[in-house]
C-alpha positions in Angstrom: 77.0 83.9 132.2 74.3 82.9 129.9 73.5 83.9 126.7 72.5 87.9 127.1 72.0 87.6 123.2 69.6 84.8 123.3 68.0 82.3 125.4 68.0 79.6 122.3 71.8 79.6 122.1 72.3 79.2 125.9 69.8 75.8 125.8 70.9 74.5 123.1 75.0 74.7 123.8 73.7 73.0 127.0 71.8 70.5 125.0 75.2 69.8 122.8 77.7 69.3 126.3 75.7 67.2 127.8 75.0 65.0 125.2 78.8 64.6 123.8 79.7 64.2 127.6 76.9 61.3 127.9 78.4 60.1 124.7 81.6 60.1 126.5 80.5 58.5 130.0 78.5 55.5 128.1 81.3 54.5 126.0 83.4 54.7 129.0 81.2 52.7 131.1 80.2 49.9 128.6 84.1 49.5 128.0 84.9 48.6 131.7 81.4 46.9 132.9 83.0 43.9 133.4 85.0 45.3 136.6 83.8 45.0 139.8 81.5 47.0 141.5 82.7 50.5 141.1 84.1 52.9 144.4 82.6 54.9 146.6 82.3 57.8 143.9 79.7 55.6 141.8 77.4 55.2 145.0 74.7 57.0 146.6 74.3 56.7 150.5 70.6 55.7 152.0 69.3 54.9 155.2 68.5 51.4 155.8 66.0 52.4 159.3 65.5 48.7 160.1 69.4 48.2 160.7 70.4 51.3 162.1 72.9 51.9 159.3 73.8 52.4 155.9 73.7 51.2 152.5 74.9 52.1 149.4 73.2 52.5 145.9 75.3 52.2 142.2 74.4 55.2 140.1 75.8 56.1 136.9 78.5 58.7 136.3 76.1 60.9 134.4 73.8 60.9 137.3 76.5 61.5 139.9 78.0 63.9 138.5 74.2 66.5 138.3 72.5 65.1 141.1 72.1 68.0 143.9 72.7 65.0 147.0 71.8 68.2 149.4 68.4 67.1 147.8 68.3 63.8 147.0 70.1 63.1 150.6 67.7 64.7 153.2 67.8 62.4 155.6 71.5 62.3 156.3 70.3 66.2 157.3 68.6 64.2 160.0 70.8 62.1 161.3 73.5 65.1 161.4 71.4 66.7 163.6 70.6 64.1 165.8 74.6 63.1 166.0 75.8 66.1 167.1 76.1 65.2 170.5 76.4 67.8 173.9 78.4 65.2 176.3 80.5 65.2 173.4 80.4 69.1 172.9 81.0 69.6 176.8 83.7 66.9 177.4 85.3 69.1 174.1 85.2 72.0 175.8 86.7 71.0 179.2 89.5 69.4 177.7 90.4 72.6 175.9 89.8 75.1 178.4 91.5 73.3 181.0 94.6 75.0 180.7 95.5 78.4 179.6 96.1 78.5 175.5 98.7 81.5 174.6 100.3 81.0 170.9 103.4 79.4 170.2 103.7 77.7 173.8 103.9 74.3 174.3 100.3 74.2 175.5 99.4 75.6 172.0 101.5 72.8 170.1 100.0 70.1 172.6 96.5 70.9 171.6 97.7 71.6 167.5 98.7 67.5 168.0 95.6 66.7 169.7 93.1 68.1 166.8 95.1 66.6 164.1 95.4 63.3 165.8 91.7 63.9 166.4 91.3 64.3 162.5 92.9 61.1 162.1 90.7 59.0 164.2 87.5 61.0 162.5 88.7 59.2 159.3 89.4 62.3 157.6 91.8 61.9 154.2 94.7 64.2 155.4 95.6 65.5 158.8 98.7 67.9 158.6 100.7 70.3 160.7 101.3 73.3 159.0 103.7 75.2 160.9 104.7 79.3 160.0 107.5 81.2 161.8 105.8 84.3 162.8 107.0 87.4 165.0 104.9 87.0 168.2 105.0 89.3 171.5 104.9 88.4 175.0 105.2 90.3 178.9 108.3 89.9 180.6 106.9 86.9 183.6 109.4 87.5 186.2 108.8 91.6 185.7 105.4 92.5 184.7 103.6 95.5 183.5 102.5 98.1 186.0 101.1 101.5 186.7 101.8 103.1 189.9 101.6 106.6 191.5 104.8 108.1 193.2 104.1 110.8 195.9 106.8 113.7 195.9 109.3 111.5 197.9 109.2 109.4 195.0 107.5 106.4 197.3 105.1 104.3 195.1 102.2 104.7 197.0 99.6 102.9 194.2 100.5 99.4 192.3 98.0 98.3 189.9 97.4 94.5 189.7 99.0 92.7 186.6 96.7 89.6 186.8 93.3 88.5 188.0 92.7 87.7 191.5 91.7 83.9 191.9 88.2 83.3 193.1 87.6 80.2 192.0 89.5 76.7 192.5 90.2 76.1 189.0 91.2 79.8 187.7 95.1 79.6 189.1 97.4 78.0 186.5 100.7 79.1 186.8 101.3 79.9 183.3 98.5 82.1 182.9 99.7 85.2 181.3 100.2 88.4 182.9 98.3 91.1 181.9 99.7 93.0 178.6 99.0 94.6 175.2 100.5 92.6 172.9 103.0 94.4 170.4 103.2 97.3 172.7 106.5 98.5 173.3 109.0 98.3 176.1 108.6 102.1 177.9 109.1 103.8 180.7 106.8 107.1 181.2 106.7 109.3 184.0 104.8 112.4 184.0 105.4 115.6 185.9 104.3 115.7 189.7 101.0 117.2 189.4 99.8 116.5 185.8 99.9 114.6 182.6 97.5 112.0 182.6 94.3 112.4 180.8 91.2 111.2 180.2 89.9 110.0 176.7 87.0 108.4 176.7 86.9 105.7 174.3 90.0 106.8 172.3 87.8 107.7 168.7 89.1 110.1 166.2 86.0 112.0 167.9 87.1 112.2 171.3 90.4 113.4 170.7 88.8 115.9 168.9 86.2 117.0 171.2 89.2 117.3 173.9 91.0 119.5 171.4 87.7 121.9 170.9 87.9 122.1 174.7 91.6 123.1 174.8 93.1 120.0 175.9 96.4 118.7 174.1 97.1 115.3 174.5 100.6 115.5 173.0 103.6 114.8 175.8 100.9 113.1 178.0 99.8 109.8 179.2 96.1 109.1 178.0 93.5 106.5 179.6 90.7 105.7 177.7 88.1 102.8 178.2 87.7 99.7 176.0 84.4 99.6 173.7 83.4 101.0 170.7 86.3 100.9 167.9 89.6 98.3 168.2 92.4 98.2 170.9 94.8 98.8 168.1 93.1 101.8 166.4 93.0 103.6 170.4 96.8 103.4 170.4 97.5 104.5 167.0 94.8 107.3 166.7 96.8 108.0 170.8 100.5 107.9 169.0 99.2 110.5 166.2 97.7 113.1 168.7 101.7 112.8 170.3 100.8 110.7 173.6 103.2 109.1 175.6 101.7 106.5 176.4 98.1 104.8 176.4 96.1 102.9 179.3 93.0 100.9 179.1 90.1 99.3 180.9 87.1 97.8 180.9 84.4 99.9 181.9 82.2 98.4 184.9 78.9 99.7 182.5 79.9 96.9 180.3 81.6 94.4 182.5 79.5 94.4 185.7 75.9 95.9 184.7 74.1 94.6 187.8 76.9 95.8 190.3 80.2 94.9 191.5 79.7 93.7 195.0 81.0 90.1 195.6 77.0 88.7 194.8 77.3 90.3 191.1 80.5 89.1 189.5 82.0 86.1 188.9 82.4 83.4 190.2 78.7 84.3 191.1 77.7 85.7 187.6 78.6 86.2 184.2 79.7 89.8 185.2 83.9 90.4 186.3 85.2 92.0 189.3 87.0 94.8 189.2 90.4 93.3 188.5 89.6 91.7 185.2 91.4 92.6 182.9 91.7 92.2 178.8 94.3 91.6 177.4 94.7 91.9 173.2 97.1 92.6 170.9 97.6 96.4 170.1 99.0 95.3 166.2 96.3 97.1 163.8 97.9 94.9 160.4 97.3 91.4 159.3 99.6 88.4 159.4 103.4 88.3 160.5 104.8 92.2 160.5 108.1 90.6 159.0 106.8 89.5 155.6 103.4 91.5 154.7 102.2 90.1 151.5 104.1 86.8 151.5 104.1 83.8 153.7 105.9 82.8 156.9 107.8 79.8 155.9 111.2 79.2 157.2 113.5 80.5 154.8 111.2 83.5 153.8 112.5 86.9 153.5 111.9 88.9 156.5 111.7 92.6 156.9 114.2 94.2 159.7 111.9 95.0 163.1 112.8 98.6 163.1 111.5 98.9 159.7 108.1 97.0 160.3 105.0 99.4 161.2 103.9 98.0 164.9 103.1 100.8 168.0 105.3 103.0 169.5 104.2 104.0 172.3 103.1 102.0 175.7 100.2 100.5 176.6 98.9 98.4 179.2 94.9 97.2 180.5 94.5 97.6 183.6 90.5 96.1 185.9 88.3 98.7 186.8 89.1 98.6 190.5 92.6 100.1 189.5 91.1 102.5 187.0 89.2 103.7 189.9 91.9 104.6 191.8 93.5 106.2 188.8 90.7 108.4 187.8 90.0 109.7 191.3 93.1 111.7 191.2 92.4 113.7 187.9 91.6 117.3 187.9 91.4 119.8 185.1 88.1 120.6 183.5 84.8 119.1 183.5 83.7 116.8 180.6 81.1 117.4 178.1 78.2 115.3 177.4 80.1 114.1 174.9 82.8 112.9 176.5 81.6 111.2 180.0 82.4 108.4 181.4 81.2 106.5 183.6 83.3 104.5 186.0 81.2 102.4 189.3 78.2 104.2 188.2 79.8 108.3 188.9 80.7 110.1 186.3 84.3 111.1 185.4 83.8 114.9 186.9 87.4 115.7 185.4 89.7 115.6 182.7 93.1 116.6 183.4 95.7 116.7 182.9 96.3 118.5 186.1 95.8 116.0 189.3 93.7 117.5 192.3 95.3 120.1 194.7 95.9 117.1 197.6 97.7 115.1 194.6 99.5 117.8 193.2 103.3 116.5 194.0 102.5 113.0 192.9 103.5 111.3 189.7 102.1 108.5 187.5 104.1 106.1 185.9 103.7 103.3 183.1 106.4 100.7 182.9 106.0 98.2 180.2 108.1 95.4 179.4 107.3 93.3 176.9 109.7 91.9 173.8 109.1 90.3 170.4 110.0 86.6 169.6 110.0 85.3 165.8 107.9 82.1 167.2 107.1 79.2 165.2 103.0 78.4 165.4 101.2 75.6 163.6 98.0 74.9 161.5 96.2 72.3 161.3 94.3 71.1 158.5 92.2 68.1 157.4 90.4 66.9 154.4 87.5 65.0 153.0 87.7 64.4 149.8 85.2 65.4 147.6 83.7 62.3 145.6 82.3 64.8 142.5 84.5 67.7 142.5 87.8 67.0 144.6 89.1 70.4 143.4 86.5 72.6 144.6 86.6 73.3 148.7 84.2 74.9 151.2 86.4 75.6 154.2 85.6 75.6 158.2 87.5 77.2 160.3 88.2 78.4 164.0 91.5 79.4 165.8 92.9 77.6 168.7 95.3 80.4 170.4 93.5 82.4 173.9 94.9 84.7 176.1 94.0 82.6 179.2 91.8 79.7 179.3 89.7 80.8 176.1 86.3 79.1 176.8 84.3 81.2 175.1 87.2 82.7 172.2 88.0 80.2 170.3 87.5 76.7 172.8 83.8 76.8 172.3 84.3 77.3 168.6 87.0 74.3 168.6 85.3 72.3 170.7 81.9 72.6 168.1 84.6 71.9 165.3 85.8 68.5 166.7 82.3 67.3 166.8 81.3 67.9 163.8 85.0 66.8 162.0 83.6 63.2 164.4 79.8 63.3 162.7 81.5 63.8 159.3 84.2 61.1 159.9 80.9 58.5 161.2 79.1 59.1 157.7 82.6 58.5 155.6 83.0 55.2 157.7 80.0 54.4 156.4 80.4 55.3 153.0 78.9 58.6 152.2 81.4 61.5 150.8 80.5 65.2 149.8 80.4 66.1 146.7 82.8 68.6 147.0 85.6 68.6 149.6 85.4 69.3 152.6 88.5 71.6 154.5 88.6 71.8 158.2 91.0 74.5 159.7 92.7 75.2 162.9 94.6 78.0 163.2 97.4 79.5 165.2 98.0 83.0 166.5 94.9 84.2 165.7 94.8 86.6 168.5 97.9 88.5 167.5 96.7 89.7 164.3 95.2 86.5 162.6 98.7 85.0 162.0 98.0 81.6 161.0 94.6 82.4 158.6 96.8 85.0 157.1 100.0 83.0 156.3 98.4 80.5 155.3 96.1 81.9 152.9 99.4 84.2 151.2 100.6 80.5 151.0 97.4 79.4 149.2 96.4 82.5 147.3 96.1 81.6 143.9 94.9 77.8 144.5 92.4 79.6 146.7 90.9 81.8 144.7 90.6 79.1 141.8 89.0 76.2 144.2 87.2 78.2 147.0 83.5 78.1 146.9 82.8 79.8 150.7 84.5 80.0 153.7 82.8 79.2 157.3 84.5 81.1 160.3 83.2 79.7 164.3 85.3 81.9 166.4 83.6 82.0 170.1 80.6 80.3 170.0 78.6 80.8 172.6 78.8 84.1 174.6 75.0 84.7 175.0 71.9 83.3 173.8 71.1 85.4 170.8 72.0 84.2 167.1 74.5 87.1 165.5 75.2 86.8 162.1 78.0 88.8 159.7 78.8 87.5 155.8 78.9 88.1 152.7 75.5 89.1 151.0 76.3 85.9 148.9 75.6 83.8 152.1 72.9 85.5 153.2 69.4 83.3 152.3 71.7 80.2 152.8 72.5 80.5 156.6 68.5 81.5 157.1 67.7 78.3 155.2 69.9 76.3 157.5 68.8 78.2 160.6 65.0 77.3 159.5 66.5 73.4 159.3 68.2 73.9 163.1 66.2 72.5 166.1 66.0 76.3 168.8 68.3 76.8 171.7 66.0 77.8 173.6 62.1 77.8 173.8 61.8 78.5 169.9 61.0 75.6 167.5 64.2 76.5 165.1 66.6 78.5 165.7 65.0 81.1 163.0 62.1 81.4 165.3 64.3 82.5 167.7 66.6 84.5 165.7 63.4 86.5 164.2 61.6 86.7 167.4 65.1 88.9 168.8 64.8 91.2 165.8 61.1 91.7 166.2 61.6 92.6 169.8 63.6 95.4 167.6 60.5 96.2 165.7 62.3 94.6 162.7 60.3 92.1 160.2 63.3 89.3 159.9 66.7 88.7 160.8 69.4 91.6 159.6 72.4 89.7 159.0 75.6 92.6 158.6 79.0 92.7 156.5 82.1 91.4 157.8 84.7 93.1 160.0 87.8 92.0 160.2 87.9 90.6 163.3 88.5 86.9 163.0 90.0 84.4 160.6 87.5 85.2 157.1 89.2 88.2 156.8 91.9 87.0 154.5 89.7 84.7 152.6 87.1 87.8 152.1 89.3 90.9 151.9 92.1 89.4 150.3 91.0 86.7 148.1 87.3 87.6 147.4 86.2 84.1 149.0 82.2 84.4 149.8 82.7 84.5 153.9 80.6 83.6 156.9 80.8 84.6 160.8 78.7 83.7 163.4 77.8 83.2 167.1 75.3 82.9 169.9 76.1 86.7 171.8 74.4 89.0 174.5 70.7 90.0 174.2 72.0 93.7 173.0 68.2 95.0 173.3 68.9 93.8 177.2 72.8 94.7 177.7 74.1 97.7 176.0 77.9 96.2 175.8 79.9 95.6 173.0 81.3 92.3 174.1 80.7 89.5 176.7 82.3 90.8 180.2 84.3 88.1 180.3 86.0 89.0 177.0 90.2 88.1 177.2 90.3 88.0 180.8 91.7 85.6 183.4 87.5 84.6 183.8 86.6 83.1 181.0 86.8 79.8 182.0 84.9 76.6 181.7 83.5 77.2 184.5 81.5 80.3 183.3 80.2 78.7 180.1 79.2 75.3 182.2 77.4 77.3 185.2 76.0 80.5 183.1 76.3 80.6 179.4 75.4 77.3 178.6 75.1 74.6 181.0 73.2 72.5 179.0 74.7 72.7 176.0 72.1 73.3 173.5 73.4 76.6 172.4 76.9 74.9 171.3 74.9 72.4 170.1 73.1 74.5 168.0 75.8 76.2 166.4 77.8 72.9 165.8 74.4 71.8 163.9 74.3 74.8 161.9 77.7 74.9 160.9 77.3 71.0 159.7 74.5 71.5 157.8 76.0 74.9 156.5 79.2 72.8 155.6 76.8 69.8 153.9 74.8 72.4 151.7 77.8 74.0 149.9 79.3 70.7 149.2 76.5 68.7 147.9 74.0 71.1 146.3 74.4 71.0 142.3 74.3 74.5 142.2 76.2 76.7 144.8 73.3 77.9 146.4 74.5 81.7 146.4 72.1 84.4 147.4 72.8 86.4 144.1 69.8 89.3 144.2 71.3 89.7 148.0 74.9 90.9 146.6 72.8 93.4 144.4 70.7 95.1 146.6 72.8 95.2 149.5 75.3 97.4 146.9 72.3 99.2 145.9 71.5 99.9 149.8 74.7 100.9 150.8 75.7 103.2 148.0 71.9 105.5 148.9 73.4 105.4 152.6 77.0 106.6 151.4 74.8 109.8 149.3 73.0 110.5 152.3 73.2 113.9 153.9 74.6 115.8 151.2 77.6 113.6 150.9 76.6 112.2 147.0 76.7 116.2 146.1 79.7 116.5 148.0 81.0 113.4 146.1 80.0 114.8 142.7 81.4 118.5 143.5 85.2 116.4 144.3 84.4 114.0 141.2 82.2 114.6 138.3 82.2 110.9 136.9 80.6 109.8 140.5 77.1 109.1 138.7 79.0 106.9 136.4 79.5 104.3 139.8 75.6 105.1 140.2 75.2 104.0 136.6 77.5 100.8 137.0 75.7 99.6 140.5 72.2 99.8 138.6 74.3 97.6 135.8 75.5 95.2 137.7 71.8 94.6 139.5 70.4 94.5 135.9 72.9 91.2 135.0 72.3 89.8 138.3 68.6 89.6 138.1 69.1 88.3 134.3 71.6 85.6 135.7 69.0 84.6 138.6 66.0 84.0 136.7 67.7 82.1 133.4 69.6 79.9 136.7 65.8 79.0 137.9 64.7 78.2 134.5 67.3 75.9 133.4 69.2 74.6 136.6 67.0 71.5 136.7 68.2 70.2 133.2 71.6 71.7 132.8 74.4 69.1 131.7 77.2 68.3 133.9 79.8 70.4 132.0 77.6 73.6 132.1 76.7 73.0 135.6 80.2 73.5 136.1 80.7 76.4 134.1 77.8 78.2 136.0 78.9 77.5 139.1 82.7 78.7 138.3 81.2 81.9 137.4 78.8 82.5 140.5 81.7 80.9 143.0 84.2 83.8 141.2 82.0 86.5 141.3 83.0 87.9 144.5 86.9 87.5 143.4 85.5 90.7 140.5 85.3 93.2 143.7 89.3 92.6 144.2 91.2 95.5 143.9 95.3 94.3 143.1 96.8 96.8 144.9 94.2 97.4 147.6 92.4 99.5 149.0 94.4 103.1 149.4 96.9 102.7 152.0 96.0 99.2 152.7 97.4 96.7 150.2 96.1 93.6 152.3 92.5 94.8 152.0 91.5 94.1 148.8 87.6 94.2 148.9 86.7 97.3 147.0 82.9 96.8 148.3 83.2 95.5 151.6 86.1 95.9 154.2 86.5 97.0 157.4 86.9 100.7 158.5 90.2 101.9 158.1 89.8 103.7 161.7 88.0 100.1 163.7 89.3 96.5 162.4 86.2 95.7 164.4 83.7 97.9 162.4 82.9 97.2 159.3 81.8 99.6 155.9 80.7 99.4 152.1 82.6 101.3 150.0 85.8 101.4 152.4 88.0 102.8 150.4 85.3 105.9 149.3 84.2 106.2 153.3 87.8 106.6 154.6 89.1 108.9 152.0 86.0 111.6 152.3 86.5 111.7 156.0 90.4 111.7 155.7 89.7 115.2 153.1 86.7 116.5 156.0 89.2 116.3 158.7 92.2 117.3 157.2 93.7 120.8 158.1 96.8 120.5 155.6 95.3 121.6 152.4 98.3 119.8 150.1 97.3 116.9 151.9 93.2 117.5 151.5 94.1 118.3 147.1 96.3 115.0 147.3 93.3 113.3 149.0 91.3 114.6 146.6 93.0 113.0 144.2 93.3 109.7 145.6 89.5 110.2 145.9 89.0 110.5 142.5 91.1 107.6 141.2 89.8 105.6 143.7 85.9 106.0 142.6 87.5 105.3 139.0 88.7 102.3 139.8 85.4 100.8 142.2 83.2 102.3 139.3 85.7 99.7 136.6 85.4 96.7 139.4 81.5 97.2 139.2 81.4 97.3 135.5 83.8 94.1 134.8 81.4 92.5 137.8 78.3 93.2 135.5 80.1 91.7 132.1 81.4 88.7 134.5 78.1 87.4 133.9 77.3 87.2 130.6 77.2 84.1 128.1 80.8 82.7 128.3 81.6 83.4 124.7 81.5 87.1 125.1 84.3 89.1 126.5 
């Protein structure tokens, strides 16, 4: 960015632009003084405490255009906080949850009308459907899903449930859902009487393979594996490339009833689920509509043929753990491994299969699926503030609105946080405060069948995007547990701890970093470790695709107190507003909390002069990740496949060389910098994540563009640096084809070229703006 040649020439071009710009401004301003008083972009907005209200101050265009209003505007900090209101927050949430929310039904559309009209009333600029025709799956409602055991008459003698039993007054709407796996294909499988069913564990690449050192082949079987630990999608593809039949999957009781599964210890007396919850999720391991990868999902679009587009072949269907029961007690075969037990109502799985015990050997198992795709149309919605300094520049909030059922926790907490804070926003514009920069609020549709609406819309917006964005804020399912759980980009790392610092605790803490630290310490850890991004909500086009500096957050279980992956209730017929109003949060402070942080979040990036980036944090994370990617031999592996490896070592210590440089030359001049170079520096910090995009993506993934940071190729829910490095090196370890492991090898090698380039163009992307 600045002058790498010499300080002098950096201060004094800044000296030169911002005095021909105040040049400019006063002849401007002396030519039309005579006007009346100016609008709402020549005013400041202060606090007048003995009224209750508001009053507005003229300032010049010179000083609005470099004053850093996060600064000069503390108090409005204040009254966000104090505005954000929980009988609001609650009232949000009941409306929402009230009914159940599935994409592209009516319900959906009601509730798309209701948060733009909602927008409207908060005074916002613009409040537009936008709507995308996507391919969508759903169950057959009038002949659902099942798994059943035939005895050798061919008599079913075992049905497994396809939805939840009710148990309490509120959880029995009649369009609730039947239990499915989205995108999963119509099937009928049937094994032999006396075997083909077997147990998998969780369904990893390293389960299957365990299985295989034991001399079990899943191929022409029927596989049942629990939920946890990698995505639903990568179970059934890693499934359909060992040659199973079929796949089925439930929640083990481990993670969903800890404490027990008698009546006393599940819902509706707990936060735990009885034994016939069951999660429903889409089984579709791409992004955005299958029909037009790359490209949006308007109406007269271009769309792939179905049998050409990559979704699952073969079954699957979730089932509750009481029907899992009955499922696994049938199995025979050999005993598991350590590696490979289960646990199912506290036993172990004590067999494998796929032969079923002597007393079951004439009886069959059989999974009958049902389901059918449906191009469905599904909306948007998205409302503006105007920014009064920079219109064109946006930090974007956003939060799906599609559940499988009722969708209290995913997404309805994070909507119902969203509409209160679009209302305290819309309260300050009445009164005649605007952000500096614009504001974009998002609500999105389909998010739960492969992040349709995010997706569409940002192949829509790509280039407009990538020119404008400054950050992007993602509240998916607020509040899930009580502890604060952060994932961004390093970029926006020290900003949400400053916020968190500014945030009023949840629960017995004084902020809610005292709370959020005093979790990690409990971990023996000195602060807060905030991760990388999966791509398991709606950044993950804005990050993987565009480069868009990304945030994700929520309030989840104590993980040092529950060993689960995911809250119990997680896609299931009980998450309901019941569960969050009786036991995740009946008072409302912990959606409060994250509706103040995400304000305050939103208020920072678009009033602070200088995008408050956490620069050094992008450097040494990088640094950190590529000494964990050598570790255990694999850097000597690395250099033995590619002997130009230490040239991506040499381009990493680079790029944290410029960063530093651009940090501390930022600190000494950002108080005095001109308008004109405050925007140049702040176009080249906001753009800086947009140098990590590769064109073409990441090998085998074009829609996954992040060359540093991207999800696992083999878990959408896990996340890595150096994907595309990670991936390929345990693609060449596992491989048994050695054409395959050379042309690997090769892709390997190209690969680190091209991340070693990205790193070296990142480094030069900071210099003084004259040199190339």
């Amino acid at each position: 960015m600045f002058a790498m040649k010499s300080d002098l020439g950096f201060v004094a071009v800044a000296a030169i632009l911002s005095l021909l710009l105040g040049i400019f401004i006063g002849q401007r301003t002396s030519s039309s003084s005579s006007s009346k008083l100016p609008e709402a972009a020549h005013l400041r907005v202060k606090r007048c405490d003995s009224q209750g209200g508001y009053e507005v101050e003229e300032r010049s265009q010179l000083q609005k255009l470099v004053e850093d209003r996060w600064e000069s505007e503390q108090h409005l900090n204040k009254d966000i906080l104090d505005l954000i209101n929980t009988t609001n927050l609650r009232n949000n949430l009941k409306e929402l949850s009230s009914r159940p929310i599935l994409a592209g039904t009516e319900r959906d559309n009601e509730l798309a009308r209701m948060i733009q009209q909602r927008f409207v009333e908060s005074g916002f600029d613009s409040s537009e459907l936008v709507p995308y025709d996507v391919l969508l799956s759903y169950p057959n409602q009038s002949n659902p899903n099942l798994i059943t055991i035939h005895d050798g008459s061919d008599k079913v003698v075992f049905t497994s449930r396809f939805k939840e039993e009710v148990l309490h007054k509120d959880d029995g709407d009649p369009e609730f859902i039947h239990s499915y796996a989205a995108y999963s294909p119509p099937g009928d499988i049937k094994t032999k009487p006396g075997t083909g069913l077997i147990y998998v564990n969780y369904a990893t690449i390293e389960d299957f393979d365990k299985l295989e050192e034991l001399g079990i082949d899943v191929a022409g079987h029927l596989v049942i594996a629990r939920f946890g630990k990698i995505f639903r999608g990568n179970k059934v593809t890693i499934a359909q490339e060992r040659n199973a039949t079929g796949i089925i999957l439930f929640s083990d009781p481990n993670d969903v009833a800890a404490t027990g599964t008698s009546p006393a210890d599940v819902y509706p007396n707990s936060f735990w689920i009885p034994g016939s919850g069951m999660q429903r999720g889409t089984t579709y391991d791409g992004l955005g509509d299958p029909l037009t990868p790359g490209w949006p999902s308007t109406r007269d679009a271009y769309r792939l043929d179905e049998k050409d587009v990559v979704l699952p072949k073969i079954p699957c269907q979730p089932i509750g753990y009481d029907d899992a029961r009955e499922i696994l007690k049938k199995l025979g075969g050999p005993s598991p491994s350590r590696r490979v037990e289960g646990m199912v109502l506290k036993k172990s799985v004590t067999t494998l299969g796929p032969q079923l015990l002597d007393e079951f050997r004439d009886h069959s198992i059989r999974l009958q699926s049902h389901n059918s795709l449906r191009i469905t149309k599904s909306y948007n919605v998205i409302g503006t503030i105007k920014g009064e300094v920079e219109p064109d520049r946006y930090v974007l909030y956003g939060n799906h609105r599609d559940a499988w059922g009722y969708g209290s926790i995913d997404p309805s907490s994070g909507t119902a946080e969203m509409l209160e804070v679009a209302r305290v926003f819309g309260e300050l514009k009445k009164k005649g405060w605007r952000p500096r920069r614009t504001m974009v609020f998002c609500s999105w549709g389909a998010e739960e069948f492969g992040l349709m609406g995010s997706t569409e819309w940002v192949e829509d917006h790509v280039n407009k995007l990538q020119d404008r964005s400054v950050a992007y804020i993602n509240t998916d399912g607020c509040v899930s547990g009580p502890n604060l759980q952060v994932a961004a980009s390093p970029l926006m790392w020290d900003p949400i701890k400053k916020i968190t610092k500014l945030v009023p605790g949840v629960s017995d803490g004084e902020t809610v970093y005292d709370e959020w630290a005093a979790d990690f310490a409990l971990q023996n850890k000195s602060q807060p470790v905030i991760g990388t991004l999966s791509a398991s909500s709606d950044h993950t086009g804005f990050m993987f695709y565009c480069g868009i500096p990304s945030l994700d957050r929520h309030f989840g279980f104590d993980t040092s107190k529950y060993d689960i992956d995911i809250y119990p209730s997680y896609h299931t017929g009980y998450e309901t507003f019941y569960l969050v109003d009786k036991f995740l949060d009946p008072n409302y402070r912990i959606l409060q909390g994250c509706g103040r942080m995400s304000a305050l979040l939103l208020k920072y990036f678009s009033d602070s002069a200088v995008i408050p980036y956490s620069l050094s944090k992008m450097a040494e994370t990088i640094e950190e990740n590529l000494v964990r990617l050598k570790a255990n031999g694999v850097g000597e592996r690395l250099v033995q496949i590619y002997n130009k490896f230490p040239v991506l070592e040499e381009a990493v210590t680079n790029f944290t060389q410029s960063i530093n440089k651009f940090v501390k030359r930022i600190e000494q001049t950002k108080d005095t910098m001109g308008p004109m170079l405050l925007r140049a520096v702040n176009d080249q910090m906001m753009k800086l994540e947009q140098t990590f995009i590769l064109p073409p993506g990441l090998p085998g993934r074009p829609l996954e563009r992040h060359a540093i940071f991207a999800p696992s190729l083999y878990d959408a829910y896990g996340t890595s640096a150096f994907p595309g490095i990670s991936d390929l090196l345990f693609r060449i370890n596992t491989s048994k084809d050695k054409v395959k492991k050379e042309q690997r090898k090769e892709t390997l090698r190209r690969h680190i070229s091209d991340v070693t380039i990205v790193l070296q163009r990142a480094a030069r992307f900071l210099e003084d703006f004259q040199f190339i």
